[in-house]
C-alpha positions as CSV (number, residue, x, y, z in Angstrom):
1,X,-3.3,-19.5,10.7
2,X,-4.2,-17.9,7.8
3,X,-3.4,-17.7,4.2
4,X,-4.2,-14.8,1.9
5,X,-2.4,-13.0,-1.0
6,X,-1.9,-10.1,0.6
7,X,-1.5,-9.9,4.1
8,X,-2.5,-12.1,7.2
9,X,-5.6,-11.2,8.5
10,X,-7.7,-12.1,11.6
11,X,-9.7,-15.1,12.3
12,X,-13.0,-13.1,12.6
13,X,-12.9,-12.6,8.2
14,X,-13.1,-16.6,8.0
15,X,-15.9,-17.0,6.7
16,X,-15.0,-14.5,3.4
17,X,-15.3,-17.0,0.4
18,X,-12.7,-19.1,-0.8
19,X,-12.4,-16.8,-4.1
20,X,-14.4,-13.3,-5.3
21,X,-13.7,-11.3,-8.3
22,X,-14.9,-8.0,-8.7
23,X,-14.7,-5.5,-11.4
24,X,-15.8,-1.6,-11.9
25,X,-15.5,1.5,-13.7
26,X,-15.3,5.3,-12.9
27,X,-15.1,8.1,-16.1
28,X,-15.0,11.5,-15.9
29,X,-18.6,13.0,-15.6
30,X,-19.0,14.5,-18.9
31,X,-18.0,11.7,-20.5
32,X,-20.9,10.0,-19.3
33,X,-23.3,12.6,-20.1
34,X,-25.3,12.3,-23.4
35,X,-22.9,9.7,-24.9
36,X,-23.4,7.3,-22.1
37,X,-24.9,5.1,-24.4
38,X,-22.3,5.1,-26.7
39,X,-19.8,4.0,-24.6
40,X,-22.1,1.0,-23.3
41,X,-22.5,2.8,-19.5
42,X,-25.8,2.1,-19.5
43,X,-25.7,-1.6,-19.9
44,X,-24.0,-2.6,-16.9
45,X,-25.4,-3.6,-14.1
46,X,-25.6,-1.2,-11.3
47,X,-22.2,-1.3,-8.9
48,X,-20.0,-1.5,-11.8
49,X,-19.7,1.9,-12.8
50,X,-19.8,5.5,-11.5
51,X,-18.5,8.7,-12.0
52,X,-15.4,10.7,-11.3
53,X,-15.8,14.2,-10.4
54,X,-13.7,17.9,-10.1
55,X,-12.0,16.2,-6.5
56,X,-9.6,13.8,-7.1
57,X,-9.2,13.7,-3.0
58,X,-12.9,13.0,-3.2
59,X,-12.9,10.3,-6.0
60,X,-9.4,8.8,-4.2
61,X,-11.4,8.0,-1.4
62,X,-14.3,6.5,-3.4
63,X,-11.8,4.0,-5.0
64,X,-9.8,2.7,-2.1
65,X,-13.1,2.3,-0.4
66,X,-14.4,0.1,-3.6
67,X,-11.2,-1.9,-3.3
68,X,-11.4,-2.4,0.4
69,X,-14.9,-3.7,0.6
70,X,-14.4,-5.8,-2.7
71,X,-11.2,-7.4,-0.9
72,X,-12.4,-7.9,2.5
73,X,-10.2,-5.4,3.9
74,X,-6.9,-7.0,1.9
75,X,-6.3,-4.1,-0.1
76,X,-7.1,-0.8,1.4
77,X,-6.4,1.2,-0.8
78,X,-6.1,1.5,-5.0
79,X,-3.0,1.3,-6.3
80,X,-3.9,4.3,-8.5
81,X,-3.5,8.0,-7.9
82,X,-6.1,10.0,-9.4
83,X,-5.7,13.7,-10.9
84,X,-8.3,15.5,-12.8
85,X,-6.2,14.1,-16.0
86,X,-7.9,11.1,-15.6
87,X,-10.8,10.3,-17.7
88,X,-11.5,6.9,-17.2
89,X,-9.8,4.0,-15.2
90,X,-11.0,0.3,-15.2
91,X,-10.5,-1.8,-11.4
92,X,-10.6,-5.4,-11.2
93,X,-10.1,-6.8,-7.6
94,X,-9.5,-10.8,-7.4
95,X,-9.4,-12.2,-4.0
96,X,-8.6,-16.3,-2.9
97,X,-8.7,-16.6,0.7
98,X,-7.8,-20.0,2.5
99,X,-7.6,-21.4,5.9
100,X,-5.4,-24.6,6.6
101,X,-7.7,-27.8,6.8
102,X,-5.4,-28.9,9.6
103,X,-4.7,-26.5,11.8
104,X,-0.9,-26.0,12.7
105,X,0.5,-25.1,16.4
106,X,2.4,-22.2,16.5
107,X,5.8,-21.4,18.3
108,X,9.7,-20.7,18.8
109,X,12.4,-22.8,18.1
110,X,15.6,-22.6,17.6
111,X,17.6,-23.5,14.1
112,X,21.0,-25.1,14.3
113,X,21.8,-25.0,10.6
114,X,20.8,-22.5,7.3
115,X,20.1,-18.8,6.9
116,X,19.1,-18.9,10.6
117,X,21.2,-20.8,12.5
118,X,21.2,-19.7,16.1
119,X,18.6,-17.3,16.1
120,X,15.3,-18.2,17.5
121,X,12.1,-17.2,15.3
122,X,8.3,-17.9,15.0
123,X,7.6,-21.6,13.8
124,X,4.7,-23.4,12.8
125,X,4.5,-27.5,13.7
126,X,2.1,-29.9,12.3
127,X,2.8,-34.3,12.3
128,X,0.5,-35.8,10.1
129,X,0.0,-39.7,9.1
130,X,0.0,-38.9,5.4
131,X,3.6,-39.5,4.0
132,X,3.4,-38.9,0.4
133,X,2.4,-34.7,0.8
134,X,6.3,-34.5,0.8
135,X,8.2,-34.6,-2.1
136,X,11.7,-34.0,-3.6
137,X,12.2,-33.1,-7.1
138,X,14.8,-33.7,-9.5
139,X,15.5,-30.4,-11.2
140,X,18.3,-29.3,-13.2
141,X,19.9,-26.9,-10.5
142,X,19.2,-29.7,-8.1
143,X,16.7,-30.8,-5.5
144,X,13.6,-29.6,-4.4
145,X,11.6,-30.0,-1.5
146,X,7.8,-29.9,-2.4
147,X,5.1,-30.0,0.5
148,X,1.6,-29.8,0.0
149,X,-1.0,-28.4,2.3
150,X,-4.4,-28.6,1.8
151,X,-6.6,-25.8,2.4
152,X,-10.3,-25.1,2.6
153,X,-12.6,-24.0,-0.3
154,X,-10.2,-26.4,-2.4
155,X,-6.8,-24.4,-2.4
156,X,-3.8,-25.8,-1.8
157,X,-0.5,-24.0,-0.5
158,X,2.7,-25.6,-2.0
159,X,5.5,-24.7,0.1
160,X,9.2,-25.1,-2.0
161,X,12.2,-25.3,0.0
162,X,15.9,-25.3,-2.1
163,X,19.3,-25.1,-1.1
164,X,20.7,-21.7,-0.4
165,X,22.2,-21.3,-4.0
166,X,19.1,-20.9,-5.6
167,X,17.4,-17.5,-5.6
168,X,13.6,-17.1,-5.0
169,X,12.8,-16.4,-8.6
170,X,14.4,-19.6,-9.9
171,X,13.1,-21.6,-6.9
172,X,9.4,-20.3,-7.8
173,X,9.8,-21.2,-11.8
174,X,11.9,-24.7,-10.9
175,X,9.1,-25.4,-8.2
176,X,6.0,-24.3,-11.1
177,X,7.6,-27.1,-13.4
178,X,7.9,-29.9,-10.8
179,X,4.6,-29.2,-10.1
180,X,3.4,-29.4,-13.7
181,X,5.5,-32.4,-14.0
182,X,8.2,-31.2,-16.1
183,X,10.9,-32.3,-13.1
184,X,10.5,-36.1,-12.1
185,X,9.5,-36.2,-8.1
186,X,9.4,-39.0,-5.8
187,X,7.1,-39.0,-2.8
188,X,8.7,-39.5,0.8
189,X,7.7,-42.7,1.4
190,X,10.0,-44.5,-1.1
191,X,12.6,-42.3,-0.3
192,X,15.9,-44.2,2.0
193,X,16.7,-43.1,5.3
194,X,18.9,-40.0,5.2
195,X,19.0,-36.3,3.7
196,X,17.3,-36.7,0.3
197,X,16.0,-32.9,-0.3
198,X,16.4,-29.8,1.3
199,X,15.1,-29.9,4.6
200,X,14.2,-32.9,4.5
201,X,15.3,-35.8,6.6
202,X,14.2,-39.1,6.6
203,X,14.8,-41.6,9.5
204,X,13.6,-45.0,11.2
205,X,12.6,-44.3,15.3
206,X,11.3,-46.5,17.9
207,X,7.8,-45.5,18.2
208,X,4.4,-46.9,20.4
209,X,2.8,-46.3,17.1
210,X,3.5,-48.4,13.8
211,X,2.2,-45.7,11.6
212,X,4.7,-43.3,10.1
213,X,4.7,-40.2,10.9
214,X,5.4,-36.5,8.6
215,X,6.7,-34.1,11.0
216,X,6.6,-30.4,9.6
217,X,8.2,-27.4,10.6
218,X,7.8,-24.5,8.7
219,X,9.2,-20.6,9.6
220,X,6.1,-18.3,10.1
221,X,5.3,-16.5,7.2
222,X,3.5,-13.6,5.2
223,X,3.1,-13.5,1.6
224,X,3.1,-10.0,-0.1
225,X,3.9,-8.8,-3.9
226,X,2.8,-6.2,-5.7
227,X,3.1,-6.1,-9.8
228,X,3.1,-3.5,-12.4
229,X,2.3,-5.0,-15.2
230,X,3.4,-2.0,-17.4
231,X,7.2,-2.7,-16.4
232,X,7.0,-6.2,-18.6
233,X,4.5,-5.4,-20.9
234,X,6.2,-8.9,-23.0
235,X,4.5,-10.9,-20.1
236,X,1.3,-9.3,-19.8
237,X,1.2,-9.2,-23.5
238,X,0.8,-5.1,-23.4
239,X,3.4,-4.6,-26.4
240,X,0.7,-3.3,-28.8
241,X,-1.9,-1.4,-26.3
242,X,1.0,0.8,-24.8
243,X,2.6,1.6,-28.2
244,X,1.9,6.0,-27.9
245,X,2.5,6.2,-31.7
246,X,-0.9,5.4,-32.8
247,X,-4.9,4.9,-30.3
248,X,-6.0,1.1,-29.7
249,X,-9.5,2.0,-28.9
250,X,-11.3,3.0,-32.0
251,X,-15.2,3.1,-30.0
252,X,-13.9,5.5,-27.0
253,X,-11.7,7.2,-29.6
254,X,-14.0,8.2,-32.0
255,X,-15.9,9.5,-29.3
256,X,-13.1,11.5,-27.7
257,X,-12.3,13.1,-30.9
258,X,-15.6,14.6,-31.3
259,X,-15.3,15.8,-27.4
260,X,-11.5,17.5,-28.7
261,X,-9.8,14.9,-26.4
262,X,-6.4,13.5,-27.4
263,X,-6.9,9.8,-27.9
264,X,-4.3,7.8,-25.5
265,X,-2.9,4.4,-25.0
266,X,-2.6,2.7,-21.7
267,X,0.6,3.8,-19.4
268,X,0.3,7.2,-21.4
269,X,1.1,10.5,-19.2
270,X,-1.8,12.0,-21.2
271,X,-5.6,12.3,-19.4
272,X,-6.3,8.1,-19.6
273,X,-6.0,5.4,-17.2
274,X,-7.0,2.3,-17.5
């Protein structure tokens, strides 16, 4: 199994490191030119910039290849649609990559109860000796079910399972706070017999083996999300740099100016992207 933000992927990327960041820029060829200098091109190191030409097709390609090879294949191709508008656009590509440090067994059961009751679907099992990575939460819209997973490279997945009034957004910010310790939790093994948390039930068995035991079965699952971080610019703290009454870059806009170019803020329709 295989965790990644984007897509799963097959066992022969494994050994991709655990996390990679990457970042470049392309500009329109005559902005490089003689004020390459100015704009502080020629002090990066060499990979991090390059120039866009008079083929967008061409320059398209040139991007989504960049993004592919600095994701491992994850992304493979640039969110971005090029035009000969474009002066300059700025790519940052930030991969973590994970495998499970216990492997799970894979499979098809059947659910009696929940959003899938009756219907046979891909499951993944794992039974480990170590209680406490269970957890239920005490949160205002109720309880949460927390289980950790440990990963390699030193991520951990955190798996959040809530009753079926809660939507996903809530369930993500509830399951952020109990993780942060805003919601009080207590670990499995001082919970009583019985259904404490969502998911979760807790019982005493006859067993050759006087350890307890964590049983785990989780739906198989891929993780995907895309964001534009233009659409809540309040989040990404954008407010200012997208305002298109006034420039935000006084370097590359003094430069423009004296090359006749409008200056532009980001998310602008005129020839900027960044």
């Amino acid at each position: 199994m295989r965790v990644t933000t984007e897509r799963e992927t097959e066992p022969s990327t494994l050994d991709t490191p655990s996390a990679a960041n990457a970042t470049a820029g392309y500009h329109r060829d005559f902005v490089c030119g003689t004020a390459s200098s100015e704009l502080g091109v020629v002090a990066l190191p060499a990979g991090m910039y390059g120039e866009l030409t008079s083929d967008p097709a061409a320059d398209q390609l040139r991007l989504d290849a960049w993004g592919k090879e600095q994701t491992g294949g994850l992304i493979p191709t640039m969110p971005l649609q090029l035009t000969d508008r474009v002066l300059l656009t700025l790519a940052m590509a930030l991969t973590v990559c994970s495998t499970w440090l216990r492997p799970f067994t894979d499979g098809i059961d059947l659910f009696k109860a929940g959003l899938w009751a009756g219907l046979e679907i891909h499951v993944l099992r794992r039974s480990i000796r170590i209680l406490d990575r269970a957890r239920v939460a005490d949160a205002p819209a109720g309880p949460l079910t927390l289980l950790r997973v440990m990963g390699t490279g030193g991520i951990d997945v955190h798996l959040v399972l809530s009753d079926d009034l809660m939507n996903p957004g809530h369930i993500l910010n509830v399951g952020i706070g109990a993780l942060a310790g805003r919601h009080p939790a207590t670990r499995v093994s001082l919970l009583r017999a019985g259904s404490p948390g969502p998911g979760l039930t807790v019982r005493h068995v006859r067993d050759h083996a006087p350890d307890d035991v964590l049983n785990v079965r989780v739906s198989r699952f891929t993780i995907t999300a895309t964001h534009v971080l233009l659409n809540l610019p309040n989040l990404a703290d954008m407010v200012t740099v997208t305002d298109p009454t006034r420039g935000h870059f006084p370097g590359a806009e003094q430069w423009l100016s004296r090359q006749r170019v409008i200056p532009t803020t980001v998310g602008s329709p005129l020839p900027c992207c960044c």
